[in-house]
C-alpha positions in Angstrom: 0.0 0.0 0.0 1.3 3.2 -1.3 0.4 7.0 -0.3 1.0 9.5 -2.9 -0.1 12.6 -1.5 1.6 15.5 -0.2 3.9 15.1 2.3 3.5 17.3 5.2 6.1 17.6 8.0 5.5 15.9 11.3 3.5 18.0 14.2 5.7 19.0 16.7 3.3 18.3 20.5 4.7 19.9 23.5 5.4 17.7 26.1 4.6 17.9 29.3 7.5 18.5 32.2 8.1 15.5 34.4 9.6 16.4 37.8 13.2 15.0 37.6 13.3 12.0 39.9 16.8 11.6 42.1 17.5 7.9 41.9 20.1 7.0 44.8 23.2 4.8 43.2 24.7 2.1 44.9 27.4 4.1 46.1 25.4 6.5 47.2 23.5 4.5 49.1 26.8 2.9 50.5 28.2 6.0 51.4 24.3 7.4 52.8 24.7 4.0 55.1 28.1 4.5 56.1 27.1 8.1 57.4 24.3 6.9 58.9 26.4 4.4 61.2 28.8 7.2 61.9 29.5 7.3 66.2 27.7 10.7 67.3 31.0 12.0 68.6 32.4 11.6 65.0 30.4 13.9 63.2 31.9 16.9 63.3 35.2 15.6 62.2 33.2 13.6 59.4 31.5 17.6 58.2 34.6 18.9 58.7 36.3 16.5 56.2 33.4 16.6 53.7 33.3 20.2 54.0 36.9 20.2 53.1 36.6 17.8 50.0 33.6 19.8 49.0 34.9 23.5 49.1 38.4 23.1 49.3 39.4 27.2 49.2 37.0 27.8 51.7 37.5 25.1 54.4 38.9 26.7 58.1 42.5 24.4 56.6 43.3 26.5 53.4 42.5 29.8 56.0 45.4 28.7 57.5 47.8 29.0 54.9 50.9 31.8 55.5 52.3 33.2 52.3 54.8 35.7 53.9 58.2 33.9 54.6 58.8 33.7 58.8 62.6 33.8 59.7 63.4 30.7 60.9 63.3 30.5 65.2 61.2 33.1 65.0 58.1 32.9 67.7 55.7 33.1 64.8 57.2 30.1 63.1 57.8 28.1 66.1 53.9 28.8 66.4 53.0 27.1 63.5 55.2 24.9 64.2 54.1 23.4 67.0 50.1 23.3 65.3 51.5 21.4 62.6 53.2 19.1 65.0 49.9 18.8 66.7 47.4 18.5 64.3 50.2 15.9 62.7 49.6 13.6 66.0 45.8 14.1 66.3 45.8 12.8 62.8 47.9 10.2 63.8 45.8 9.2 66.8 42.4 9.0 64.8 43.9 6.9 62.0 45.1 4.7 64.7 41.6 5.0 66.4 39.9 4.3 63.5 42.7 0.8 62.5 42.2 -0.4 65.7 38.1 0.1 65.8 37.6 -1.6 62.3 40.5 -4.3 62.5 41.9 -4.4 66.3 41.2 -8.0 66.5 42.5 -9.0 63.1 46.1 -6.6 63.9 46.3 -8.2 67.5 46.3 -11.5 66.3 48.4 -11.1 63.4 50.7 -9.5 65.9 51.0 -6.4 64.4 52.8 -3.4 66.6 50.4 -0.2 65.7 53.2 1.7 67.2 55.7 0.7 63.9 52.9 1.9 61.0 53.8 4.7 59.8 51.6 6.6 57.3 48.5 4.3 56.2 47.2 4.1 52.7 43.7 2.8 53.0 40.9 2.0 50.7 37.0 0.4 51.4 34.4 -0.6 49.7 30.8 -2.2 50.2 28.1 -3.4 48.1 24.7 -3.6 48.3 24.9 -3.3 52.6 27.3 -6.3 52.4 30.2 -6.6 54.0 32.6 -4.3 53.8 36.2 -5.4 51.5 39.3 -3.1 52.9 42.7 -2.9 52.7 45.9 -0.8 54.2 49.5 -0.6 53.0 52.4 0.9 54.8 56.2 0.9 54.9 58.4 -0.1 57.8 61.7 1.3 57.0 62.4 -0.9 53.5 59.2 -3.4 54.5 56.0 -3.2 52.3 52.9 -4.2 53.9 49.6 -4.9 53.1 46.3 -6.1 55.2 43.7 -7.2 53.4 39.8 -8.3 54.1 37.7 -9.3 52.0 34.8 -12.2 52.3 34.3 -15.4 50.1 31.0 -17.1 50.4 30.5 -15.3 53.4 33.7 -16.1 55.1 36.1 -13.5 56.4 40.0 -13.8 54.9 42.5 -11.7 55.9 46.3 -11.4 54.1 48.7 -10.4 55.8 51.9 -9.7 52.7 55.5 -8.3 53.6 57.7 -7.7 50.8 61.0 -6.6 50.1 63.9 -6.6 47.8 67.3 -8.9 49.1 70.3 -6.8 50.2 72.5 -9.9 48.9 71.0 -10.9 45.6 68.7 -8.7 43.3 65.4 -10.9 44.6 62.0 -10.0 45.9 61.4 -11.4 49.4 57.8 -11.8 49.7 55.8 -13.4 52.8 52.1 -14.0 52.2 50.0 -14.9 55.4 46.2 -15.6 55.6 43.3 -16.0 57.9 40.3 -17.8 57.7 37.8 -18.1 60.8 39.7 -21.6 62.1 43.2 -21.2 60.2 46.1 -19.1 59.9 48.8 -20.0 57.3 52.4 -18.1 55.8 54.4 -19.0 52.6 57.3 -17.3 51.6 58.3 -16.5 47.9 62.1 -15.5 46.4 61.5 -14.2 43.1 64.2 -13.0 41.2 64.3 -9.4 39.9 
C-alpha cells in the first residue's frame, strides 16, 4: 500500500514536564549507610572533612595558609610549628583510632605493633549493605605491607603480605599470610628481579 499525497512535516506536541526523579546509586547508598552508622561524637570531624573535600578554598584548613616567609626561630614560626606538629599527632591518633576500631582484632592477632605503622594508605568498599572489603598498606623502614579483608561465600579472609627486595642478591622477598575463621597460614616467595 502506497500514499501519494503530499507530504506534510511531522506536528511538533509539546510535552509535558516531568519532575526529575533523584535515583540514589549504589554508592550513594553505601556512602548514605556508612554516614548513617557514623558514632555521634564523629560527626563533626566527618562535616569537617566533607566540607573540606567539597569547598576546598573555603574550608577553616586552606585559611590557614601563610604566604609571607617567617625567619626561621622566630616565635611566629615556632607557632606554627608546633600546630603542625599537633594536628600531625591528632591525625595520627584517629587513623590509629579508626585501625584499631575496624581491624583491632585481626592486627592483634596477626601480631601487628600499631606503634611501627607509619603513614596508612587505605581504601573500602561495600556493596549492596554487604560486608565491607578493605585494605591498608604501609612501609616499615624498606618493608612493604599490606592487610587485606575481603569475604568469600560469606567467610572473612585476611592477608597479611610483607615484601621486600634482598640486600644480597637482586630478589624479591615476599611473605604472604592468611586467615580464615579456624586457620592461619604463611608461605614465603624469592623471586628474582
Amino acid at each position: 500500500m502506497s500514499y501519494d499525497g503530499p507530504c506534510r512535516p511531522p506536528a511538533v506536541l509539546p510535552m509535558p514536564r516531568f519532575p526529575v526523579l533523584r535515583i540514589m546509586t549504589d554508592q550513594r547508598k553505601a556512602l548514605h549507610d556508612q554516614v548513617e552508622q557514623t558514632r555521634e561524637e564523629d560527626i563533626d570531624y566527618l562535616i569537617e572533612l566533607i566540607e573540606r573535600f567539597l569547598h576546598p578554598s573555603e574550608s577553616t584548613a586552606s585559611q590557614q595558609i601563610v604566604f609571607d616567609p617567617l625567619p626561621p626561630g622566630s616565635k611566629p614560626a615556632a607557632e606554627i610549628e608546633e600546630q603542625r606538629q599537633a594536628a600531625r599527632a591528632r591525625s595520627r591518633a584517629r587513623q590509629l583510632e579508626m585501625i584499631t576500631r575496624s581491624i583491632g582484632d585481626t592486627v592483634t592477632r596477626l601480631g601487628i605493633d600499631l606503634n611501627t605503622i607509619g603513614k596508612v594508605s587505605s581504601s573500602w568498599s561495600s556493596s549492596g549493605g554487604k560486608s565491607a572489603e578493605c585494605t591498608f598498606s604501609w612501609f616499615v623502614g624498606r618493608l612493604f605491607n599490606r592487610l587485606s579483608m575481603f569475604h568469600v561465600q560469606e567467610q572473612q579472609i585476611v592477608t597479611f603480605e610483607r615484601c621486600h627486595v634482598s640486600e644480597r642478591r637482586p630478589e624479591l622477598i615476599y611473605r604472604v599470610r592468611v586467615l580464615t575463621p579456624i586457620a592461619d597460614l604463611e608461605k614465603e616467595l624469592t623471586v628474582p628481579i
